[in-house]
C-alpha beads as a LAMMPS data file, in Angstrom:
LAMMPS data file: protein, C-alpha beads

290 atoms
289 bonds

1 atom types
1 bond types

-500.0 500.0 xlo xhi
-500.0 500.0 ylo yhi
-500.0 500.0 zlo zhi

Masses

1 110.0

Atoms # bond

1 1 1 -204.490 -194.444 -350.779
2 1 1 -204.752 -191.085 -352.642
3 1 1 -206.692 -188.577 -354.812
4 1 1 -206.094 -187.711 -358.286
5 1 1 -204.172 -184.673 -357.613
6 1 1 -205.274 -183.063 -361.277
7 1 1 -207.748 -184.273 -363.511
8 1 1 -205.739 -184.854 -366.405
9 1 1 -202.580 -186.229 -364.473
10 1 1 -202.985 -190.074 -364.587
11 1 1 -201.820 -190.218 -368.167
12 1 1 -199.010 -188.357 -367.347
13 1 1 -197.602 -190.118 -364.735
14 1 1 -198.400 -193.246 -366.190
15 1 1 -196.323 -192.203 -369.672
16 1 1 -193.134 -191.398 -367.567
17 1 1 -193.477 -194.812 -365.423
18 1 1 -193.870 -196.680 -368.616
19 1 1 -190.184 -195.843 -369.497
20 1 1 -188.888 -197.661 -366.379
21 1 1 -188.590 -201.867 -365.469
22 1 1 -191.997 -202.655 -364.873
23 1 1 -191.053 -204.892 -361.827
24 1 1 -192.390 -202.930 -359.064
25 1 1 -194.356 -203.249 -356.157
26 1 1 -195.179 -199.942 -355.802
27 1 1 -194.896 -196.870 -357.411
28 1 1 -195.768 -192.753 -356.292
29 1 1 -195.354 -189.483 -356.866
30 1 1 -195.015 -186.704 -355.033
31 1 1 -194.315 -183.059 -354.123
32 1 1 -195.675 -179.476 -355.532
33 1 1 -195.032 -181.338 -358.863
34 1 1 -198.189 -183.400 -357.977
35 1 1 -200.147 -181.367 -355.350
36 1 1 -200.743 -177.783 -355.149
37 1 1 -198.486 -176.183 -352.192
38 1 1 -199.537 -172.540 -350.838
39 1 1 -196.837 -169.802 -352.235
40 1 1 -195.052 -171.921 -354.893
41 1 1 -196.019 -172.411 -358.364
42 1 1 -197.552 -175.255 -360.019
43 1 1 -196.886 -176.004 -363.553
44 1 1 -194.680 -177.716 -366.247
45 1 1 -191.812 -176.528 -364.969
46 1 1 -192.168 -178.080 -361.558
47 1 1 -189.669 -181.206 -361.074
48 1 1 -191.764 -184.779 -360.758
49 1 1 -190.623 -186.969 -358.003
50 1 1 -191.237 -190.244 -357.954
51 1 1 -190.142 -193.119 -354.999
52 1 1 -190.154 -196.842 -356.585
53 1 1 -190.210 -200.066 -354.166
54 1 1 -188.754 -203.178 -356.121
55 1 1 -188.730 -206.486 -354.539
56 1 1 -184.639 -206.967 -356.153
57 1 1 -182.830 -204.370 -356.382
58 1 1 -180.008 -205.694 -358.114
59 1 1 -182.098 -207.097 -361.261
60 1 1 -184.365 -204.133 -361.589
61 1 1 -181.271 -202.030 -361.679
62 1 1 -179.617 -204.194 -364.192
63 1 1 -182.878 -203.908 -365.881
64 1 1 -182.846 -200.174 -365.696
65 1 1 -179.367 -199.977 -366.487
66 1 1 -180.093 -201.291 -370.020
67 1 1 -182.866 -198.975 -370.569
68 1 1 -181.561 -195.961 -369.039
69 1 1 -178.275 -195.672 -368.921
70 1 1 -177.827 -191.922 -368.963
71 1 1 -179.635 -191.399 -365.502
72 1 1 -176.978 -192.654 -363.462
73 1 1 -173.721 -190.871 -362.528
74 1 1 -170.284 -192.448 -362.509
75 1 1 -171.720 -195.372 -360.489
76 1 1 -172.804 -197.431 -363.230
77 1 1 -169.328 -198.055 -364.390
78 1 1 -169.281 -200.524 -361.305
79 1 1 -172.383 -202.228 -362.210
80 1 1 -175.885 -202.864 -360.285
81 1 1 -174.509 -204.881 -357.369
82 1 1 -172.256 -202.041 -356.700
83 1 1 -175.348 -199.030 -357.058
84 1 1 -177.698 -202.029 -354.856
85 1 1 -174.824 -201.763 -352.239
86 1 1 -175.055 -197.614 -352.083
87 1 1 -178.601 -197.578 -352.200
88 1 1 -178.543 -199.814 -348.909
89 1 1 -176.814 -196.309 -346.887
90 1 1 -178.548 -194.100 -344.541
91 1 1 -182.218 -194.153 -345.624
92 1 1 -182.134 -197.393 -347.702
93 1 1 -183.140 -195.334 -351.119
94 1 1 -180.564 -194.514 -354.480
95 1 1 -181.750 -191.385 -356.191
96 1 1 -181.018 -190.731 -360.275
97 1 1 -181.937 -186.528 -360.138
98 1 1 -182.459 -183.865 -363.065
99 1 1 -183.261 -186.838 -365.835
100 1 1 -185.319 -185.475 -368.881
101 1 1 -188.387 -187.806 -369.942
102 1 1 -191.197 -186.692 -371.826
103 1 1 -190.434 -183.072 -371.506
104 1 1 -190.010 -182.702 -368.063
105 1 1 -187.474 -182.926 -365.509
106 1 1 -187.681 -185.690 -362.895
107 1 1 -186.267 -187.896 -360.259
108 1 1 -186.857 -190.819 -358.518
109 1 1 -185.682 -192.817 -355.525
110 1 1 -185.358 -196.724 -356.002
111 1 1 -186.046 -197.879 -352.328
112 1 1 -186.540 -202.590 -351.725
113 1 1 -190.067 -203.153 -350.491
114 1 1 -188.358 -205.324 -347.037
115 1 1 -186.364 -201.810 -346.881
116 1 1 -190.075 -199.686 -346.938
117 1 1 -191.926 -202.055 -345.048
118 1 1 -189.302 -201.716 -342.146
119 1 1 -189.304 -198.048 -342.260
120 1 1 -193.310 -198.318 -342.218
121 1 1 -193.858 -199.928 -339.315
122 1 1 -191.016 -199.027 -337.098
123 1 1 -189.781 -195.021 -338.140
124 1 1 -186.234 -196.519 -338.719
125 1 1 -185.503 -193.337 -340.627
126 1 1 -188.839 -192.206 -341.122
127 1 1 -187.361 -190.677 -344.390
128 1 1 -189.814 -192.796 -346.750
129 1 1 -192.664 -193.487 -344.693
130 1 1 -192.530 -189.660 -343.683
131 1 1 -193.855 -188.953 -347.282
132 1 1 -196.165 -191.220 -347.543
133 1 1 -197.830 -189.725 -344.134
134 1 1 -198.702 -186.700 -346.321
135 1 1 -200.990 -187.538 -349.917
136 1 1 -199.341 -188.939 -352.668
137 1 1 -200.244 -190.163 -355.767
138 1 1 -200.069 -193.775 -356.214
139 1 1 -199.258 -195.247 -359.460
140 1 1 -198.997 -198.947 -359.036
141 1 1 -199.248 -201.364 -356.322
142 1 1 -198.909 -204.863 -356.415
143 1 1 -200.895 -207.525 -354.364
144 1 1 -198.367 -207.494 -351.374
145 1 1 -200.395 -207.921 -348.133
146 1 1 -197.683 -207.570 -345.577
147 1 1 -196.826 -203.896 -347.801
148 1 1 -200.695 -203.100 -347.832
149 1 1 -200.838 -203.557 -344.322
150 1 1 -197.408 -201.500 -343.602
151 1 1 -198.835 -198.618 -344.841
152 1 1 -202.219 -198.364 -343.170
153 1 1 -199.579 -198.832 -340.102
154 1 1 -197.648 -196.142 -340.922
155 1 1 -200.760 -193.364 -341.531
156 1 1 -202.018 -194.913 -338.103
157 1 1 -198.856 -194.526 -336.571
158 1 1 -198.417 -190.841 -337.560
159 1 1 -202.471 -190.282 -336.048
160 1 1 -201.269 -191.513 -333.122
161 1 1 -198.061 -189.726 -332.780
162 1 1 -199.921 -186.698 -333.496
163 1 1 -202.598 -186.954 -330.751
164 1 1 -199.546 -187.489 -328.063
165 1 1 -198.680 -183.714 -329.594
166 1 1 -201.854 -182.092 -329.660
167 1 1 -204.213 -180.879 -326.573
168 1 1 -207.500 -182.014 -325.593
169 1 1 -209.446 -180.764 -328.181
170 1 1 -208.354 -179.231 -331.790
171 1 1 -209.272 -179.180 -335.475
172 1 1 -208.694 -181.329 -338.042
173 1 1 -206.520 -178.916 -339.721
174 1 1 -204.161 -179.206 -336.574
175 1 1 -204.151 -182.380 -336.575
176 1 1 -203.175 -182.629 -340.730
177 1 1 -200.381 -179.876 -339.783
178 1 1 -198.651 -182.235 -337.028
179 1 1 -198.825 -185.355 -338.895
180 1 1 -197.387 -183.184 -341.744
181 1 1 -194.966 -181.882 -340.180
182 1 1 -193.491 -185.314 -338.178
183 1 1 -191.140 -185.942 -340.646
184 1 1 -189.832 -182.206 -340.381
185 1 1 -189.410 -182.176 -336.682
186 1 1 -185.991 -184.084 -336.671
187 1 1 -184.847 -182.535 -339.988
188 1 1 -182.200 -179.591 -339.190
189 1 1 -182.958 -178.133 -342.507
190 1 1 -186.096 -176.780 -341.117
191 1 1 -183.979 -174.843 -338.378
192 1 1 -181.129 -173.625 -340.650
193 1 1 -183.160 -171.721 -343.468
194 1 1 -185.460 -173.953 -345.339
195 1 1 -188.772 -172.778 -345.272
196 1 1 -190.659 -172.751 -341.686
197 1 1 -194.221 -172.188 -343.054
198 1 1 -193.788 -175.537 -345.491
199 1 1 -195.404 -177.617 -343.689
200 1 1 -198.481 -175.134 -343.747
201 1 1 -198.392 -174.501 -347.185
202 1 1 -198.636 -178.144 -347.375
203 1 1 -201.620 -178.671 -345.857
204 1 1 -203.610 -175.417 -346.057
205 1 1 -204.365 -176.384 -350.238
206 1 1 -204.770 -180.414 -349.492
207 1 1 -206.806 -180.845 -346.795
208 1 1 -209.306 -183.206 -348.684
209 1 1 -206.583 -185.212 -349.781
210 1 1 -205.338 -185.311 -346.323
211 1 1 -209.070 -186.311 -344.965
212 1 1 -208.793 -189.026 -347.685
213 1 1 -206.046 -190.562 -345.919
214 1 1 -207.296 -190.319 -342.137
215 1 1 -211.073 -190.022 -341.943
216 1 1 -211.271 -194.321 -341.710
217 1 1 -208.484 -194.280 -338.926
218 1 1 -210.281 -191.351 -337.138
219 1 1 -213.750 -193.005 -337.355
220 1 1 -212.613 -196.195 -336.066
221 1 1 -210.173 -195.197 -333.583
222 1 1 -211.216 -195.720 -329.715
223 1 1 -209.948 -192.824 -328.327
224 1 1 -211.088 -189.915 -330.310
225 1 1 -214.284 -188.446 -330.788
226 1 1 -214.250 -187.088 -334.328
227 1 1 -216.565 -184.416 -334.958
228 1 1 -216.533 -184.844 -338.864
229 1 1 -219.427 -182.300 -339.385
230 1 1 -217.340 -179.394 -337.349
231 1 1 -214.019 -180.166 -338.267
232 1 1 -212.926 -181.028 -334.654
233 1 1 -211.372 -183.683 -332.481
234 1 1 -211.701 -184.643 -328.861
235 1 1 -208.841 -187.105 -327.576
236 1 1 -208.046 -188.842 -324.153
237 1 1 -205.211 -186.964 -322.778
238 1 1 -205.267 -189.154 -318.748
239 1 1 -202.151 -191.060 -318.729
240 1 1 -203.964 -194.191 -319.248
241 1 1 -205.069 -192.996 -322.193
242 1 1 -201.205 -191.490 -323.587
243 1 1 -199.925 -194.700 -321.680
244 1 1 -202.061 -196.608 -324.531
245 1 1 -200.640 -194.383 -327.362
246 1 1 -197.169 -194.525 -326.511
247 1 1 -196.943 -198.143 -326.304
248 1 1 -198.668 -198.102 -329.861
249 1 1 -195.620 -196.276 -331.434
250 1 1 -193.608 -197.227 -333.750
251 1 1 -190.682 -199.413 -332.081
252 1 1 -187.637 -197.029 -333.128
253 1 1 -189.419 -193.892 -331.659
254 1 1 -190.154 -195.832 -328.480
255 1 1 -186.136 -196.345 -328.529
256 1 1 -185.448 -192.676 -329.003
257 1 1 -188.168 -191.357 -325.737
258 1 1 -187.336 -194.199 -323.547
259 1 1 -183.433 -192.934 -324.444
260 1 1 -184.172 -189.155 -323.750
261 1 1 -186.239 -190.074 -319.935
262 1 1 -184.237 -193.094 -319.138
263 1 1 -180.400 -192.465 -317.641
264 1 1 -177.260 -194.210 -318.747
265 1 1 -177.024 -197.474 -316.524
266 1 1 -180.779 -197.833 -314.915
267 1 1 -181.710 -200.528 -317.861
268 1 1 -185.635 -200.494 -316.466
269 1 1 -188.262 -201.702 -319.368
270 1 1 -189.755 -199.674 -321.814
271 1 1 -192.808 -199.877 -320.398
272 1 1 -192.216 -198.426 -317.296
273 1 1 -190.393 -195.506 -318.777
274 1 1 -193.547 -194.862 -321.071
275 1 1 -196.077 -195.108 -318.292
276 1 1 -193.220 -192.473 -316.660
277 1 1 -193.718 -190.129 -319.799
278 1 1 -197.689 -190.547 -319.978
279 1 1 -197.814 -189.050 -316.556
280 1 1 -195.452 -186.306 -317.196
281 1 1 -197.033 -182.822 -318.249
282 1 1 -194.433 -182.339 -321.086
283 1 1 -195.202 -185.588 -322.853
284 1 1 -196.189 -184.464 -326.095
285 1 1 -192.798 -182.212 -326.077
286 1 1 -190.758 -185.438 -324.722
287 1 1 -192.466 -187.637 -327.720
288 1 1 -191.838 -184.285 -330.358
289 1 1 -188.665 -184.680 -329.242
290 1 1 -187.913 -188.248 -329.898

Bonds

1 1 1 2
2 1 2 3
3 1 3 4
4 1 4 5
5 1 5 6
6 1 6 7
7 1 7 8
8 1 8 9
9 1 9 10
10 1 10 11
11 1 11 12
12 1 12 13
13 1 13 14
14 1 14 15
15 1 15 16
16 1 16 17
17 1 17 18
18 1 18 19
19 1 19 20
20 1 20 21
21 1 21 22
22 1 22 23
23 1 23 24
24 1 24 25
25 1 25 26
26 1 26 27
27 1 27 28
28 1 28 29
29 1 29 30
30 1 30 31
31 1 31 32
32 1 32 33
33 1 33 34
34 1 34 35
35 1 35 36
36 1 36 37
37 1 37 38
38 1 38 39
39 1 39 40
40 1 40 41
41 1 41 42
42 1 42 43
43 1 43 44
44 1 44 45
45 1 45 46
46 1 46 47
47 1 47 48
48 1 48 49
49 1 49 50
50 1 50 51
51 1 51 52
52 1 52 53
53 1 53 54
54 1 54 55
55 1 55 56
56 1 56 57
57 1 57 58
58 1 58 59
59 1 59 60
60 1 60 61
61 1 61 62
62 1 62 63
63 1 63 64
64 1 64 65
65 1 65 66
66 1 66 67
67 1 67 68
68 1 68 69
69 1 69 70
70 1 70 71
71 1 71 72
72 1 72 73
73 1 73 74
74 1 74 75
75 1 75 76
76 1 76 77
77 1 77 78
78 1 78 79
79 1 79 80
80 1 80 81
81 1 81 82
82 1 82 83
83 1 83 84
84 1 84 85
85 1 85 86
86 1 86 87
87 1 87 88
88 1 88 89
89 1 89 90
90 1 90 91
91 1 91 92
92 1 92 93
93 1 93 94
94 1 94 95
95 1 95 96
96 1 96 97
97 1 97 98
98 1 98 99
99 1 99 100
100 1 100 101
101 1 101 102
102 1 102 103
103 1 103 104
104 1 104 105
105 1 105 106
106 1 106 107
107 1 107 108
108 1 108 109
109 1 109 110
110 1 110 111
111 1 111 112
112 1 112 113
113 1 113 114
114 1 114 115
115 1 115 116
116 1 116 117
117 1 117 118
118 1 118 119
119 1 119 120
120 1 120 121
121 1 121 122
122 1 122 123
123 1 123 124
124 1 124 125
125 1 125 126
126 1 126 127
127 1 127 128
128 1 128 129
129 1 129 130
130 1 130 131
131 1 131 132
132 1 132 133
133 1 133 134
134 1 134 135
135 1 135 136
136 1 136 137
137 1 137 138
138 1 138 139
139 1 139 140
140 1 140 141
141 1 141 142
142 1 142 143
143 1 143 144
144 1 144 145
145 1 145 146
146 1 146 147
147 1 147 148
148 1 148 149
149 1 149 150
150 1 150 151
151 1 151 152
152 1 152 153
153 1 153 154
154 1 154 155
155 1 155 156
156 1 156 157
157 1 157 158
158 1 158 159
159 1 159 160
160 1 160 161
161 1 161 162
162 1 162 163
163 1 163 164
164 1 164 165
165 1 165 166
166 1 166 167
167 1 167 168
168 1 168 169
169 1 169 170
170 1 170 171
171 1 171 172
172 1 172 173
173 1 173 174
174 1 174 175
175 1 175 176
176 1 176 177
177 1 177 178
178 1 178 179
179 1 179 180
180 1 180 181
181 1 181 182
182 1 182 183
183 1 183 184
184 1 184 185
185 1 185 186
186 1 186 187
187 1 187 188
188 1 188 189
189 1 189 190
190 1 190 191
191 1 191 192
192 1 192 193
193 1 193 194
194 1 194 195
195 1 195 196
196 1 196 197
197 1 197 198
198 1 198 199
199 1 199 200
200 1 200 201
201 1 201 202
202 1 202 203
203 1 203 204
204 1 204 205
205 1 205 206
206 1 206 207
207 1 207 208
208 1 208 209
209 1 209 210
210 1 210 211
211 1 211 212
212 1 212 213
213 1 213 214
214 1 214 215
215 1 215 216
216 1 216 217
217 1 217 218
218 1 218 219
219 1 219 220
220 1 220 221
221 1 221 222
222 1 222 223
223 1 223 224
224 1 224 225
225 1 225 226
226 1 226 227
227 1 227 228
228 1 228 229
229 1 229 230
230 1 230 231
231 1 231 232
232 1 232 233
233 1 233 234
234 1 234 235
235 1 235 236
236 1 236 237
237 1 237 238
238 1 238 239
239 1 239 240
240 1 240 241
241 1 241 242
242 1 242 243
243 1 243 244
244 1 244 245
245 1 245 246
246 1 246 247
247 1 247 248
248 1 248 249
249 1 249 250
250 1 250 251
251 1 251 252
252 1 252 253
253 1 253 254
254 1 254 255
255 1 255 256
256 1 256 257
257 1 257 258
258 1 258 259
259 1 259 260
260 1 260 261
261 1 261 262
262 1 262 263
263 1 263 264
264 1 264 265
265 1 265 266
266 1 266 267
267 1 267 268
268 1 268 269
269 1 269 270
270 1 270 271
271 1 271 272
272 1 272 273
273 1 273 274
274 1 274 275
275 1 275 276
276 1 276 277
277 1 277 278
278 1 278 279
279 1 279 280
280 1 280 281
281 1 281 282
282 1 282 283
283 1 283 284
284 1 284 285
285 1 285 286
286 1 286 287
287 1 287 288
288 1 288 289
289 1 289 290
C-alpha cells in the first residue's frame, strides 16, 4: 500500500503502536510527521498521527482504557460504551490528541473497520478514505478481504474522480495534485485561511510514493493511455466515455451530482441525470462540485 517514508522509521512507528490493544485490523500513519511536505519542517518535533480500524470498538476501548488511561478527556468517566457512542458522530472516528509516548507527541483516531469500509467504497464522508487517497504508512493489516478490497476501491475511485476533473491530456503530477486535493475540495478550511498551496506541497516531495499507489490502476485501466516513460496521460473525455466514469463513482458522490443537475420534484434515475452531466461541457466542474 505504501513506501517506507524514512529509512529508519519502521521501528519507530512500530515502538509507539506496541503501547496500544493489539486488536486491530489496520493500522497507519500519516502527515508531515511521516512524509516530507514542501515548506514545513520535518523532524522530532513534528506531531505523529496515526488512524486505527478495530473490528469492536467497545472492547478495544475498554482495552485501551486500562492501558492508557491518561489519553482520554473527561469522557472516560462514562466508560467505553459511552466514548463507542461519540466516536459513531459525524465522520465515524474518536480522536485522543497531544498524548506523549516515547518522546514524542501524537494522536490517533480510533475509526470500526464496517465504519472505514463504508466510507471506502461509497465517500460517505470521505474524511478517512480521503487520507488514505494520498501515501501513508501502513503499520498493520490483518487478513480482511472485504477491507483489502475497499481500499484498492477507494484509490480507484479517487483515479477516476480525477480523470472526470482533468482535460484530455495532462501529467502525472496533475493527476497526483487532483486526487490529492479531493478530499480538500469540500473542506471550507481551505477557503477561509488554511493553506491553499497544501495540497502542492503535498505532492511536489512524494510523487514516487504517490506512483506507488496508482501506477497498477493506471496500467490496467481501459480508458487511459499512460505514458509511464513521459510522465503523461491521455483519457477519453466523449460522453460515453465520462458516462462510464460517472456511473463508476462512489454511490454518495453520485447522490450529491445527480442532487446539484436534478430539480426538486422531477425524481428521473440516476442514470439519466449522469448521461445528462457526461454530455455537459462543465462536467468535471459539476462532479468538483459534488
Amino acid at each position: 500500500m505504501a513506501l517506507p517514508a524514512l529509512s529508519s522509521s519502521g521501528v519507530k512507528f512500530r515502538r509507539v503502536l506496541a503501547h496500544f490493544p493489539q486488536e486491530l485490523s489496520l493500522a497507519f500513519a500519516y502527515g508531515s510527521g511521516v512524509f516530507r511536505q514542501a515548506g514545513a519542517a520535518h523532524g522530532e518535533d513534528n506531531m505523529l498521527d496515526f488512524v486505527f480500524a478495530v473490528d469492536d470498538a467497545v472492547t478495544w476501548h475498554m482495552m485501551n482504557l486500562l492501558k492508557n488511561r491518561s489519553h482520554y478527556s473527561f469522557l472516560k468517566v462514562f466508560g467505553p460504551k459511552q466514548i463507542s457512542n461519540v466516536q459513531s458522530y459525524g465522520a465515524g472516528i474518536y480522536y485522543n490528541t497531544l498524548v506523549p509516548c516515547n518522546s514524542r507527541m501524537i494522536k490517533y483516531g480510533v475509526i470500526s473497520t464496517d465504519t472505514l469500509i463504508d466510507d471506502l467504497l461509497h465517500w460517505k464522508t470521505l474524511y478517512v478514505a480521503g487520507r488514505l487517497q494520498k501515501p501513508v504508512k501502513i503499520l498493520t493489516q490483518n487478513e480482511n478481504s472485504k477491507l483489502q478490497a475497499a481500499l484498492v476501491s477507494n484509490l480507484k475511485s479517487a483515479v477516476t474522480a480525477a480523470f472526470l476533473m482533468l482535460p484530455e491530456s495532462f501529467s502525472e503530477e496533475d493527476l497526483y495534485m487532483q486526487i490529492a486535493g479531493l478530499s480538500y475540495s469540500g473542506d471550507f478550511r481551505m477557503v477561509i485561511g488554511e493553506d491553499r498551496s497544501k495540497v502542492q506541497n503535498i505532492v511536489k516531495p512524494n510523487v514516487p510514493h504517490f506512483q506507488k499507489l496508482y501506477s497498477n490502476i493506471l496500467q490496467d485501466c481501459p480508458q487511459v493511455v499512460y505514458k509511464h516513460h513521459l510522465g503523461r496521460l491521455e483519457i477519453d473525455k466523449s460522453p460515453e466515455g465520462q458516462f462510464t466514469q460517472l456511473m463508476a463513482l462512489p454511490r454518495t458522490l453520485q447522490q450529491k451530482i445527480t442532487s446539484l443537475v436534478d430539480p426538486p420534484g422531477k425524481n428521473r434515475d440516476v442514470e439519466e441525470i449522469l448521461m445528462q452531466v457526461a454530455h455537459d461541457p462543465d462536467c468535471g466542474f459539476v462532479v468538483h462540485q459534488g
